[in-house]
N, C-alpha and C positions, 0 to 999 in steps of 0.2 A: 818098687811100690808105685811110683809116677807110673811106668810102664802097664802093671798091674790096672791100674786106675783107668786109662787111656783105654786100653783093651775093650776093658768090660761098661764105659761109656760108648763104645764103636757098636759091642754087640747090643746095649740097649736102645742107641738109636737107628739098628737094623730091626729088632724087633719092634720099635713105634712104628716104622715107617711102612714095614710090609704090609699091617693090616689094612695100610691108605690104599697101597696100592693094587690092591685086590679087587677093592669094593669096584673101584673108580673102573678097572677093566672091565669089570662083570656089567655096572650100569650102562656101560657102553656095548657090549655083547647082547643087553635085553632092552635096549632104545628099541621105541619108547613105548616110560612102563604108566603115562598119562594123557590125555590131550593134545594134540599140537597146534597151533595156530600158524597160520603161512599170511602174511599180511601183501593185500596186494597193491599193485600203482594203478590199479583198474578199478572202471568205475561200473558198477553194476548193467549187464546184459553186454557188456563191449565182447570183443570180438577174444581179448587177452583175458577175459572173465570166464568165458566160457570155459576154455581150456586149463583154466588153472582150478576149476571145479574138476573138471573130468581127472585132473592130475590128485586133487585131492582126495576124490572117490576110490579111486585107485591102492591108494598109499594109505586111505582107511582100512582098505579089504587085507594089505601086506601086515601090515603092522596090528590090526586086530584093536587100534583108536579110532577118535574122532581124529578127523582133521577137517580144521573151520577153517573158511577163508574169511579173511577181515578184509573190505574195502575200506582206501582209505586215497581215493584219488584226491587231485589238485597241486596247484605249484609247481605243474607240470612234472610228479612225481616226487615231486620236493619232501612232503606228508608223508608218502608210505618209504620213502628212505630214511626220513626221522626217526621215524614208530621204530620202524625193523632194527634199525644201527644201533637203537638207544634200549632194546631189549636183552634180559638177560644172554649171556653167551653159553646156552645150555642145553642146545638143541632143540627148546620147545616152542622156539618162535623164530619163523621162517622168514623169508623173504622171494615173492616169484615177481620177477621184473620185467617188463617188457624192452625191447631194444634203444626205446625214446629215452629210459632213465640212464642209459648211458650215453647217450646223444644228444643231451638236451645242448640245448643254445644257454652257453653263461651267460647271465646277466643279463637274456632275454625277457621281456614284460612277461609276467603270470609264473614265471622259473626260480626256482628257490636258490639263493646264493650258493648253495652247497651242492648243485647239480654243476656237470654230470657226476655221477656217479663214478668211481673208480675202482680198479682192482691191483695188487691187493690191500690198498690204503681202505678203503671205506669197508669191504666186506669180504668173505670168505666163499670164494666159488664152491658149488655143492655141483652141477651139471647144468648140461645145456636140454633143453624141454623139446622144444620143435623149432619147425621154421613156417612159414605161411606168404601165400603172395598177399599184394594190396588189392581193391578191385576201386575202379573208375566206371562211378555213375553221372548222370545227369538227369537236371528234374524232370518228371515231364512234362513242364511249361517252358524249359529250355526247347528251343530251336535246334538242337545238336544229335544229331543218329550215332555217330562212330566219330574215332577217334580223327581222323581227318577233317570231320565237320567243324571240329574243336579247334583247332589246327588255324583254319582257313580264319573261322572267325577272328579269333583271337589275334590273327596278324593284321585285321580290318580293321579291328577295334581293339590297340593295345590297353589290358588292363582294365577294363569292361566287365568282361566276364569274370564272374568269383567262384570260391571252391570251397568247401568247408572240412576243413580239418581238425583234428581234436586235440590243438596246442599251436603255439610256435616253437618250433626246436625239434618237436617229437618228428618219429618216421615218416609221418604223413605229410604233412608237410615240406620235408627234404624230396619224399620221393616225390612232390610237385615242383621242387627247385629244380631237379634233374631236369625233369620233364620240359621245363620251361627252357632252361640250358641246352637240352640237344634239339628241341623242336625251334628254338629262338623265338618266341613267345615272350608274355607278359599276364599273367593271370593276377586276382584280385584274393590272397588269403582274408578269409572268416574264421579263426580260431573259435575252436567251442572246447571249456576248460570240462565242462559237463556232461562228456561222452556222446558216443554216437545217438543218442534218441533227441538231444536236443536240436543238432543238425539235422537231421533225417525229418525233424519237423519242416525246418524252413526251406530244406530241398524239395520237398514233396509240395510246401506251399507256395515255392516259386519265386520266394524271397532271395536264395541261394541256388543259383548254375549246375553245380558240379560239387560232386563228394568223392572224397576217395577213404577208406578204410579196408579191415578186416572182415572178412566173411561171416563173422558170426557179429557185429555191429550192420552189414546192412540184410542179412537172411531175409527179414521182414518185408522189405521193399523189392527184395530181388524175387524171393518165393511167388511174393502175390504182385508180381507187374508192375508195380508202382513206380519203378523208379527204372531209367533206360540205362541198362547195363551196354559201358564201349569197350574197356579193356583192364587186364589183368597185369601185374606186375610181375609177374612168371616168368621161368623162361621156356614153358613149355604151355600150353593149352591144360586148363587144371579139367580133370577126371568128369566125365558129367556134365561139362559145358564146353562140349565141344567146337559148338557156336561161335564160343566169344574167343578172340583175338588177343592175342597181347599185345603190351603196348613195343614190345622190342620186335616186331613184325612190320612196324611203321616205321619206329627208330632203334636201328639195328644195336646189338649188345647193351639195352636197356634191361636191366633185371633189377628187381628191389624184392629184400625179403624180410618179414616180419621176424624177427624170433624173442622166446621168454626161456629165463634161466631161473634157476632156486640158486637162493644165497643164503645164507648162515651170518649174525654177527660176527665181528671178528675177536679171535679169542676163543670161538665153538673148538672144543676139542677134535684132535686129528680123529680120534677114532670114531667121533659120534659122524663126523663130515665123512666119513669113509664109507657106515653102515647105511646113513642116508642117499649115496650113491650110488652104492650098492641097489637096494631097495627103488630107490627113482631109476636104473637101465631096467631092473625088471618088470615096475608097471610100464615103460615104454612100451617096452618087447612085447606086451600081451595084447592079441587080437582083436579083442574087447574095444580098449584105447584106441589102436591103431583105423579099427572103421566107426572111432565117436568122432574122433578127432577131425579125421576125412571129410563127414559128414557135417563138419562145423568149420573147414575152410585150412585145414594146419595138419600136418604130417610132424610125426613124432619126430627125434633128431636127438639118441643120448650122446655127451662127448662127457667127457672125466673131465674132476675140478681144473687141473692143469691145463688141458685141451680149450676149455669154456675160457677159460680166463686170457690164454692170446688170442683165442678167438674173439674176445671181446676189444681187448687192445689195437686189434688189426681194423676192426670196423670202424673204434674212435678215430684212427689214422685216416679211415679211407673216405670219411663224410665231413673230415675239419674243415676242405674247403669250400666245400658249397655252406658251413657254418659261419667260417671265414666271411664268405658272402653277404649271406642274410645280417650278418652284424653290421657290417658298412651299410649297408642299406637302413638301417635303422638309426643309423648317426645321424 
Protein backbone atom coordinates (compact mmCIF):
# COMPACT_ATOMS: atom_id res chain seq x y z
CA UNK A 1 0.00 0.00 0.00
CA UNK A 2 2.92 2.55 1.29
CA UNK A 3 4.52 1.33 -2.14
CA UNK A 4 1.30 1.76 -4.07
CA UNK A 5 1.00 5.33 -2.61
CA UNK A 6 4.70 6.39 -3.37
CA UNK A 7 4.28 5.27 -6.96
CA UNK A 8 1.36 7.05 -7.85
CA UNK A 9 2.56 10.46 -5.82
CA UNK A 10 5.94 10.05 -8.29
CA UNK A 11 3.62 9.67 -11.33
CA UNK A 12 1.60 12.74 -10.14
CA UNK A 13 4.31 14.89 -9.60
CA UNK A 14 5.75 13.87 -13.28
CA UNK A 15 2.49 14.87 -14.64
CA UNK A 16 2.53 18.50 -12.69
CA UNK A 17 5.79 19.07 -13.70
CA UNK A 18 5.89 18.18 -17.49
CA UNK A 19 3.39 20.80 -18.25
CA UNK A 20 6.16 23.60 -16.61
CA UNK A 21 8.26 22.29 -18.63
CA UNK A 22 7.09 22.64 -22.07
CA UNK A 23 5.81 26.05 -21.86
CA UNK A 24 9.12 27.35 -20.41
CA UNK A 25 11.06 25.55 -23.53
CA UNK A 26 8.59 26.78 -26.16
CA UNK A 27 8.83 30.59 -24.65
CA UNK A 28 12.33 30.19 -25.03
CA UNK A 29 12.17 28.81 -28.74
CA UNK A 30 9.80 32.00 -29.63
CA UNK A 31 11.86 34.87 -27.74
CA UNK A 32 10.90 37.34 -27.90
CA UNK A 33 7.09 37.32 -28.14
CA UNK A 34 7.07 41.38 -26.82
CA UNK A 35 9.33 44.52 -26.77
CA UNK A 36 12.80 44.57 -25.62
CA UNK A 37 14.53 47.20 -24.00
CA UNK A 38 18.64 47.06 -24.12
CA UNK A 39 19.65 49.84 -21.48
CA UNK A 40 22.76 51.70 -22.45
CA UNK A 41 26.07 53.24 -20.50
CA UNK A 42 25.95 55.78 -23.34
CA UNK A 43 24.96 58.98 -23.58
CA UNK A 44 22.96 60.17 -26.54
CA UNK A 45 24.95 60.79 -30.04
CA UNK A 46 28.41 59.17 -28.41
CA UNK A 47 30.30 57.14 -30.51
CA UNK A 48 28.84 53.69 -28.20
CA UNK A 49 25.15 55.19 -29.05
CA UNK A 50 25.40 54.99 -32.41
CA UNK A 51 26.30 51.36 -32.69
CA UNK A 52 24.11 49.99 -30.09
CA UNK A 53 21.22 51.73 -32.42
CA UNK A 54 22.45 50.16 -35.52
CA UNK A 55 22.70 46.67 -33.22
CA UNK A 56 19.17 47.50 -32.22
CA UNK A 57 17.74 48.10 -35.77
CA UNK A 58 18.95 44.99 -36.57
CA UNK A 59 17.78 42.69 -33.89
CA UNK A 60 14.21 44.54 -34.50
CA UNK A 61 14.22 43.27 -38.17
CA UNK A 62 15.50 39.31 -36.61
CA UNK A 63 13.07 39.05 -34.06
CA UNK A 64 10.02 40.81 -35.78
CA UNK A 65 10.07 43.51 -32.18
CA UNK A 66 10.79 46.76 -31.16
CA UNK A 67 13.90 47.14 -29.54
CA UNK A 68 14.36 50.50 -27.67
CA UNK A 69 17.42 51.67 -26.42
CA UNK A 70 17.32 53.45 -22.99
CA UNK A 71 20.21 55.85 -22.15
CA UNK A 72 20.93 56.06 -18.94
CA UNK A 73 24.70 57.47 -18.81
CA UNK A 74 26.61 58.82 -15.53
CA UNK A 75 28.64 57.51 -12.49
CA UNK A 76 30.79 56.56 -15.02
CA UNK A 77 28.49 53.76 -16.01
CA UNK A 78 27.49 53.21 -12.59
CA UNK A 79 23.49 54.13 -13.65
CA UNK A 80 22.99 51.93 -16.50
CA UNK A 81 24.76 48.83 -14.49
CA UNK A 82 22.07 49.56 -11.79
CA UNK A 83 18.90 49.79 -14.20
CA UNK A 84 20.20 46.59 -16.23
CA UNK A 85 21.38 44.20 -12.91
CA UNK A 86 18.20 45.32 -11.09
CA UNK A 87 15.91 44.29 -14.10
CA UNK A 88 13.81 41.37 -14.30
CA UNK A 89 15.95 38.19 -15.48
CA UNK A 90 13.68 37.48 -18.37
CA UNK A 91 15.29 38.35 -21.29
CA UNK A 92 13.36 41.54 -21.89
CA UNK A 93 15.77 43.91 -20.66
CA UNK A 94 19.28 44.02 -21.85
CA UNK A 95 22.41 45.47 -21.17
CA UNK A 96 25.04 46.76 -24.17
CA UNK A 97 28.12 48.08 -22.45
CA UNK A 98 31.02 49.80 -23.58
CA UNK A 99 34.62 48.51 -22.51
CA UNK A 100 34.93 51.67 -19.72
CA UNK A 101 32.04 49.85 -17.48
CA UNK A 102 34.36 47.19 -17.13
CA UNK A 103 37.50 49.42 -16.61
CA UNK A 104 36.20 51.84 -14.65
CA UNK A 105 38.74 53.16 -11.90
CA UNK A 106 37.24 51.92 -8.25
CA UNK A 107 36.57 54.56 -6.13
CA UNK A 108 37.53 56.99 -8.82
CA UNK A 109 35.45 60.75 -8.40
CA UNK A 110 32.21 60.54 -10.67
CA UNK A 111 32.55 56.27 -10.53
CA UNK A 112 29.87 54.35 -8.89
CA UNK A 113 31.10 52.11 -5.83
CA UNK A 114 29.82 49.12 -7.74
CA UNK A 115 32.07 49.61 -10.74
CA UNK A 116 33.88 47.85 -12.54
CA UNK A 117 31.64 45.75 -13.55
CA UNK A 118 32.46 42.03 -13.39
CA UNK A 119 31.76 38.68 -15.04
CA UNK A 120 30.21 36.22 -13.97
CA UNK A 121 29.34 37.96 -10.68
CA UNK A 122 27.36 41.09 -11.88
CA UNK A 123 25.96 39.77 -15.34
CA UNK A 124 25.51 37.11 -17.81
CA UNK A 125 27.64 37.49 -21.15
CA UNK A 126 25.30 37.34 -24.17
CA UNK A 127 28.36 38.22 -26.99
CA UNK A 128 30.94 40.49 -27.89
CA UNK A 129 29.31 43.54 -30.62
CA UNK A 130 32.57 45.22 -32.21
CA UNK A 131 35.76 46.68 -31.68
CA UNK A 132 36.63 50.48 -32.82
CA UNK A 133 39.85 52.50 -32.60
CA UNK A 134 39.98 55.89 -30.51
CA UNK A 135 40.79 58.99 -32.78
CA UNK A 136 43.21 62.15 -31.36
CA UNK A 137 42.12 65.52 -32.19
CA UNK A 138 43.14 69.05 -31.33
CA UNK A 139 41.21 72.33 -31.38
CA UNK A 140 41.82 74.36 -33.78
CA UNK A 141 43.09 77.24 -31.61
CA UNK A 142 45.67 74.67 -30.41
CA UNK A 143 49.10 75.23 -31.87
CA UNK A 144 49.54 71.26 -32.51
CA UNK A 145 49.50 69.72 -36.44
CA UNK A 146 50.40 65.99 -35.56
CA UNK A 147 51.16 63.88 -33.19
CA UNK A 148 54.82 64.93 -32.55
CA UNK A 149 53.87 68.60 -32.33
CA UNK A 150 52.10 67.15 -29.14
CA UNK A 151 54.93 65.39 -28.09
CA UNK A 152 57.42 68.23 -28.24
CA UNK A 153 55.14 70.65 -26.53
CA UNK A 154 53.97 68.79 -23.99
CA UNK A 155 57.81 67.97 -22.86
CA UNK A 156 58.36 71.97 -22.94
CA UNK A 157 55.44 72.52 -21.00
CA UNK A 158 54.69 69.61 -18.55
CA UNK A 159 51.11 69.27 -17.96
CA UNK A 160 49.97 72.54 -19.74
CA UNK A 161 48.28 71.09 -22.23
CA UNK A 162 44.69 69.39 -21.59
CA UNK A 163 42.62 66.66 -23.32
CA UNK A 164 39.07 65.99 -22.78
CA UNK A 165 37.78 62.72 -22.12
CA UNK A 166 34.53 61.43 -21.30
CA UNK A 167 35.17 60.12 -17.60
CA UNK A 168 38.10 59.18 -15.32
CA UNK A 169 38.55 55.40 -15.51
CA UNK A 170 36.78 55.07 -18.83
CA UNK A 171 39.03 54.04 -22.14
CA UNK A 172 39.74 57.45 -22.98
CA UNK A 173 41.25 58.33 -20.60
CA UNK A 174 43.59 55.22 -20.02
CA UNK A 175 44.30 55.11 -23.64
CA UNK A 176 45.86 58.85 -22.79
CA UNK A 177 47.68 57.35 -19.66
CA UNK A 178 49.36 54.87 -22.28
CA UNK A 179 50.06 57.50 -24.29
CA UNK A 180 51.56 59.67 -21.78
CA UNK A 181 53.58 56.36 -20.29
CA UNK A 182 55.36 55.54 -23.63
CA UNK A 183 55.81 59.15 -25.14
CA UNK A 184 56.89 60.26 -21.18
CA UNK A 185 54.73 63.28 -21.20
CA UNK A 186 52.42 64.80 -18.75
CA UNK A 187 49.05 66.04 -20.11
CA UNK A 188 46.20 67.84 -18.07
CA UNK A 189 42.69 65.34 -18.08
CA UNK A 190 39.23 67.38 -18.40
CA UNK A 191 36.78 64.65 -17.68
CA UNK A 192 33.28 65.36 -19.19
CA UNK A 193 30.66 63.00 -17.48
CA UNK A 194 28.08 64.44 -20.34
CA UNK A 195 29.31 62.84 -23.50
CA UNK A 196 31.22 63.89 -26.43
CA UNK A 197 28.99 67.22 -27.33
CA UNK A 198 29.89 68.80 -24.24
CA UNK A 199 33.71 68.49 -24.80
CA UNK A 200 33.73 68.95 -28.44
CA UNK A 201 32.17 72.32 -27.28
CA UNK A 202 35.07 73.48 -25.33
CA UNK A 203 37.68 71.88 -27.83
CA UNK A 204 36.28 73.77 -30.80
CA UNK A 205 36.18 76.89 -28.37
CA UNK A 206 39.65 76.53 -27.39
CA UNK A 207 38.96 76.19 -23.75
CA UNK A 208 40.36 72.51 -24.12
CA UNK A 209 43.83 71.26 -26.35
CA UNK A 210 43.13 67.88 -27.27
CA UNK A 211 40.14 65.19 -27.41
CA UNK A 212 40.30 61.82 -27.88
CA UNK A 213 37.09 59.62 -28.42
CA UNK A 214 35.16 57.45 -30.80
CA UNK A 215 34.29 58.11 -34.43
CA UNK A 216 30.81 58.43 -34.15
CA UNK A 217 31.39 61.16 -30.88
CA UNK A 218 33.70 63.42 -33.04
CA UNK A 219 32.07 62.60 -36.99
CA UNK A 220 30.87 66.25 -36.65
CA UNK A 221 34.13 68.02 -36.18
CA UNK A 222 36.11 65.56 -38.29
CA UNK A 223 33.38 65.53 -41.38
CA UNK A 224 33.24 69.55 -41.39
CA UNK A 225 36.98 70.61 -40.54
CA UNK A 226 36.52 71.67 -37.36
CA UNK A 227 38.65 70.00 -35.42
CA UNK A 228 42.62 68.92 -36.54
CA UNK A 229 42.42 65.27 -36.76
CA UNK A 230 46.52 63.76 -35.52
CA UNK A 231 46.04 60.12 -34.93
CA UNK A 232 44.18 56.87 -34.48
CA UNK A 233 44.54 54.30 -31.94
CA UNK A 234 44.55 51.39 -34.66
CA UNK A 235 46.89 49.29 -35.44
CA UNK A 236 46.50 49.89 -38.90
CA UNK A 237 45.41 53.22 -40.94
CA UNK A 238 41.37 52.88 -40.54
CA UNK A 239 39.63 52.63 -44.26
CA UNK A 240 39.05 56.09 -45.78
CA UNK A 241 41.52 57.95 -44.02
CA UNK A 242 44.34 57.08 -45.34
CA UNK A 243 45.91 60.30 -44.45
CA UNK A 244 45.85 60.07 -40.78
CA UNK A 245 48.53 58.03 -38.93
CA UNK A 246 48.48 56.25 -35.96
CA UNK A 247 49.61 56.86 -33.02
CA UNK A 248 51.71 53.35 -32.87
CA UNK A 249 53.70 54.78 -36.13
CA UNK A 250 55.30 57.20 -33.59
CA UNK A 251 55.12 55.02 -30.56
CA UNK A 252 55.73 51.61 -31.76
CA UNK A 253 53.15 48.57 -30.40
CA UNK A 254 50.68 51.28 -29.33
CA UNK A 255 47.20 49.98 -30.05
CA UNK A 256 43.95 50.70 -27.93
CA UNK A 257 40.50 49.31 -28.95
CA UNK A 258 37.19 50.41 -28.09
CA UNK A 259 34.60 47.47 -27.86
CA UNK A 260 30.79 46.98 -26.55
CA UNK A 261 29.19 43.77 -25.47
CA UNK A 262 25.21 42.85 -24.63
CA UNK A 263 24.62 41.39 -21.33
CA UNK A 264 21.68 39.75 -19.71
CA UNK A 265 20.86 39.98 -15.85
CA UNK A 266 22.18 37.27 -14.08
CA UNK A 267 19.73 34.42 -13.57
CA UNK A 268 18.34 35.16 -17.73
CA UNK A 269 17.79 31.64 -18.53
CA UNK A 270 20.49 29.45 -20.59
CA UNK A 271 18.20 29.20 -23.29
CA UNK A 272 16.82 32.73 -23.72
CA UNK A 273 20.94 33.77 -23.53
CA UNK A 274 21.49 31.15 -26.25
CA UNK A 275 18.65 32.28 -28.79
CA UNK A 276 19.84 36.01 -28.11
CA UNK A 277 23.29 34.95 -29.35
CA UNK A 278 22.35 33.26 -31.69
CA UNK A 279 20.31 36.04 -33.37
CA UNK A 280 23.18 39.03 -32.21
CA UNK A 281 26.16 36.68 -34.72
CA UNK A 282 23.59 36.89 -37.35
CA UNK A 283 22.69 40.56 -37.33
CA UNK A 284 26.63 40.95 -37.16
CA UNK A 285 27.08 38.91 -40.10
CA UNK A 286 24.83 41.00 -42.29
CA UNK A 287 26.18 43.40 -44.83
CA UNK A 288 23.76 46.07 -43.96
CA UNK A 289 25.49 46.30 -40.32
CA UNK A 290 28.83 45.59 -41.35
CA UNK A 291 29.04 49.03 -43.86
CA UNK A 292 26.68 51.20 -40.99
CA UNK A 293 29.04 50.37 -38.67
CA UNK A 294 32.21 51.10 -40.87
CA UNK A 295 30.66 54.21 -41.72
CA UNK A 296 30.31 55.18 -37.96
CA UNK A 297 33.95 54.29 -37.00
CA UNK A 298 33.58 50.30 -35.56
CA UNK A 299 33.86 46.99 -37.25
CA UNK A 300 31.44 44.14 -36.10
CA UNK A 301 33.42 41.35 -33.84
CA UNK A 302 30.78 38.41 -32.81
CA UNK A 303 32.56 36.08 -29.92
CA UNK A 304 30.15 33.52 -27.81
CA UNK A 305 28.99 34.31 -24.18
CA UNK A 306 32.06 32.13 -22.94
CA UNK A 307 34.63 33.78 -25.54
CA UNK A 308 33.22 37.56 -24.31
CA UNK A 309 33.58 36.92 -20.92
CA UNK A 310 37.61 35.95 -20.80
CA UNK A 311 37.93 38.19 -23.15
CA UNK A 312 36.68 40.62 -20.86
CA UNK A 313 38.66 39.23 -17.80
CA UNK A 314 41.92 39.38 -19.72
CA UNK A 315 41.38 43.24 -20.65
CA UNK A 316 40.59 43.85 -16.70
CA UNK A 317 44.12 42.10 -16.16
CA UNK A 318 45.75 44.07 -18.88
CA UNK A 319 44.75 47.85 -17.94
CA UNK A 320 44.97 47.27 -13.82
CA UNK A 321 48.24 48.90 -14.01
CA UNK A 322 48.08 51.99 -15.62
CA UNK A 323 44.68 51.89 -13.06
CA UNK A 324 46.92 50.95 -10.51
CA UNK A 325 48.45 54.37 -11.66
CA UNK A 326 45.97 56.88 -11.91
CA UNK A 327 44.78 55.73 -8.19
CA UNK A 328 48.23 56.76 -6.65
CA UNK A 329 48.07 59.84 -8.30
CA UNK A 330 45.02 60.72 -6.90
CA UNK A 331 45.92 59.99 -3.17
Amino acid sequence: MARRALITLGTLALLLLAPIGRPAAHAQENYPTRPVRIVSDSAVGSANDVTARIVADRLSKIWGQQVVILNQPGAGGGISARAAAAAPADGYTLYIAAASVFLALHGGPGVAPNLPVELPRDFAAIGFVLQEPLFLAASPKAAIGSLADLIAQAKQKPGELSYASTGRGRLTHLAMELLQARADIKLRLVPYAGGPREAMSDVLGGRVDLVIDGYGGLAGGMQGGLIKMLASTWSGRFPGMDNLPTIAETLPDYFVAGWGVLMAPVGTPVGVIGKISADLKTALEDKDLTSRFTADGAFPKYMSPQDTTAYIQSQQKLWRPIQEKIAREMQ
